[in-house]
Residue, then its C-alpha position, 0 to 999 in steps of 0.5 A: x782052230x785052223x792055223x795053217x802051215x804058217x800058223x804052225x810056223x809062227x807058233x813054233x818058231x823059236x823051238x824051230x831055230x833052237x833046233x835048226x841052230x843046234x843041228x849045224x852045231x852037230x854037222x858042222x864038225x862031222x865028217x861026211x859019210x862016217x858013223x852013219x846010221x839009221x834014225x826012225x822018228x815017230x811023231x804024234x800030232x792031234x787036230x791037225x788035218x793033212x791034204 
């Protein structure tokens, strides 16, 4: 099954904008430069194909 990026974009939309809303929730009250730190994520993903 090759959906492409707009496939996967379609297939996730609303998780997408649940957390696109929630992250301008969060900045919107920090201030800038303050309480910065690193973050590493580390996501596995199968039958997907990079080119």
């Amino acid at each position: 099954m090759a959906l492409g990026n707009e496939g996967i974009l379609n297939l996730y939309q609303e998780p997408l904008a649940q957390s696109d809303a929630m992250w301008k929730e969060i900045v919107k009250d920090t201030v800038k430069g303050r309480n910065l730190q690193p973050a590493y994520v580390d996501v596995d993903v199968d039958g997907l194909k990079q080119e």
